[in-house]
C-alpha positions in Angstrom: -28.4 -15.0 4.6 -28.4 -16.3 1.0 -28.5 -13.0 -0.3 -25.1 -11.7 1.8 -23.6 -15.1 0.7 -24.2 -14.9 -2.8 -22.4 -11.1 -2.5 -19.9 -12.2 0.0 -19.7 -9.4 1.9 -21.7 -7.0 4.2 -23.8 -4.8 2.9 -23.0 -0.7 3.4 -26.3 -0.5 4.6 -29.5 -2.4 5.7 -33.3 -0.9 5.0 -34.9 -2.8 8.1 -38.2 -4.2 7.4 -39.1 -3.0 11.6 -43.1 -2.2 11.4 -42.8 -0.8 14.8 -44.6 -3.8 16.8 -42.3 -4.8 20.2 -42.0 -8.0 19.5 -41.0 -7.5 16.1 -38.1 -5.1 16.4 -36.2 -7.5 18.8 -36.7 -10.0 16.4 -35.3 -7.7 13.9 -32.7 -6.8 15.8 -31.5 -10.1 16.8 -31.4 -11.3 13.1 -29.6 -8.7 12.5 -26.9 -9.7 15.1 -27.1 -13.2 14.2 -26.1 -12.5 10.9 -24.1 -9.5 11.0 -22.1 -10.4 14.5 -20.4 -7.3 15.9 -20.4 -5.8 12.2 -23.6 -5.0 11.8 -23.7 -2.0 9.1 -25.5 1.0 9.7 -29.5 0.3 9.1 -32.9 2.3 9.3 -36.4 2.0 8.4 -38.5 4.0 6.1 -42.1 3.2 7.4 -41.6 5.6 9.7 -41.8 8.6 6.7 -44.1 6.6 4.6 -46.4 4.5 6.2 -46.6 1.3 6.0 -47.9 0.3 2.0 -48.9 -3.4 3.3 -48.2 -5.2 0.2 -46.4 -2.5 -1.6 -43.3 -3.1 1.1 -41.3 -5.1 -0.7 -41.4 -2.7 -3.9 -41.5 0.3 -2.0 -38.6 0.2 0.3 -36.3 -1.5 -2.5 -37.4 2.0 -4.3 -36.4 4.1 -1.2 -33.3 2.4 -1.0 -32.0 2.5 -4.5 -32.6 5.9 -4.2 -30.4 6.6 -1.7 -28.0 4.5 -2.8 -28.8 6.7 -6.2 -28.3 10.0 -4.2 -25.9 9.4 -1.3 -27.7 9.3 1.6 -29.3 7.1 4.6 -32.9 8.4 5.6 -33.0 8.3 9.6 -35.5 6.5 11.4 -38.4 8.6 12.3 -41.1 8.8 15.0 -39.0 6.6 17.5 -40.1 6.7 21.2 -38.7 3.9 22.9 -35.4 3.0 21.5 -35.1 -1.0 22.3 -32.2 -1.4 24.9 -30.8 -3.8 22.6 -30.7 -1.3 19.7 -28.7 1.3 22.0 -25.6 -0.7 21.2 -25.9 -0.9 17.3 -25.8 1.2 14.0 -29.3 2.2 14.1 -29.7 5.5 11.5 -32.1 7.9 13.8 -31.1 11.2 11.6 -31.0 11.1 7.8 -27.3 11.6 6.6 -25.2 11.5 4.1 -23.5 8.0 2.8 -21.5 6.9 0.1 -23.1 3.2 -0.7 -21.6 0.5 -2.8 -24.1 -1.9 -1.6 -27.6 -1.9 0.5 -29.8 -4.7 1.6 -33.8 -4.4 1.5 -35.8 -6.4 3.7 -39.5 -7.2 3.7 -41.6 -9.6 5.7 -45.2 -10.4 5.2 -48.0 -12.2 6.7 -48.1 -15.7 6.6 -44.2 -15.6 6.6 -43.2 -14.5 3.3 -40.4 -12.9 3.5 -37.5 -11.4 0.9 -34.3 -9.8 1.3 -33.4 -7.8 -1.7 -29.2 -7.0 -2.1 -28.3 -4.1 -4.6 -25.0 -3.5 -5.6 -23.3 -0.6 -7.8 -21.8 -2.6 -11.0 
């Protein structure tokens, strides 16, 4: 939250932390309507191409996602199987496409509760 009121607007797009655990993608997906309301901009999650790097996340999926903000495009969430009922009814990315981005937000969340939210904007 500190990160999207420090920028004072909604992101363009939202690199999900979402590890693929059940419990943890509702979570995610509540935050995300908790903060975002009914405007929740269109998100994905990379682990799902990569792996998941452990403690590389956080540095890893800012990467991914200043690269696609680099070279206009959102990278679809692969290798899903159950899509969460709740996630039927928001902007969830399945298929990369392409996507003009002023502004992404990274998130990361670590053991023991660390977590980070990373905003990048075009200056």
């Amino acid at each position: 939250q500190a990160a999207l009121d420090r920028r004072g607007r909604a992101p363009d797009y939202v690199n999900a932390h979402a590890p693929s655990t059940p419990l943890g993608e509702i979570e995610e997906l509540r935050a995300l309507q908790a903060v975002f309301g009914n405007d929740v901009p269109p998100f994905s999650s990379t682990k799902g191409l990569t792996g998941h790097p452990l403690g590389a996340c956080g540095a890893h999926e800012a990467i991914y996602t200043l690269l696609m903000m680099r070279d206009g495009f959102i990278a679809g969430t692969a290798g899903i199987e159950h899509l969460e009922p709740l996630a039927q009814s928001m902007p969830l990315v399945q298929s990369t496409r392409e996507a003009q981005m002023n502004s992404a937000l990274s998130v990361s969340f670590g053991f023991g509760g660390s977590c980070a939210s990373l905003m990048f904007a075009r200056i």
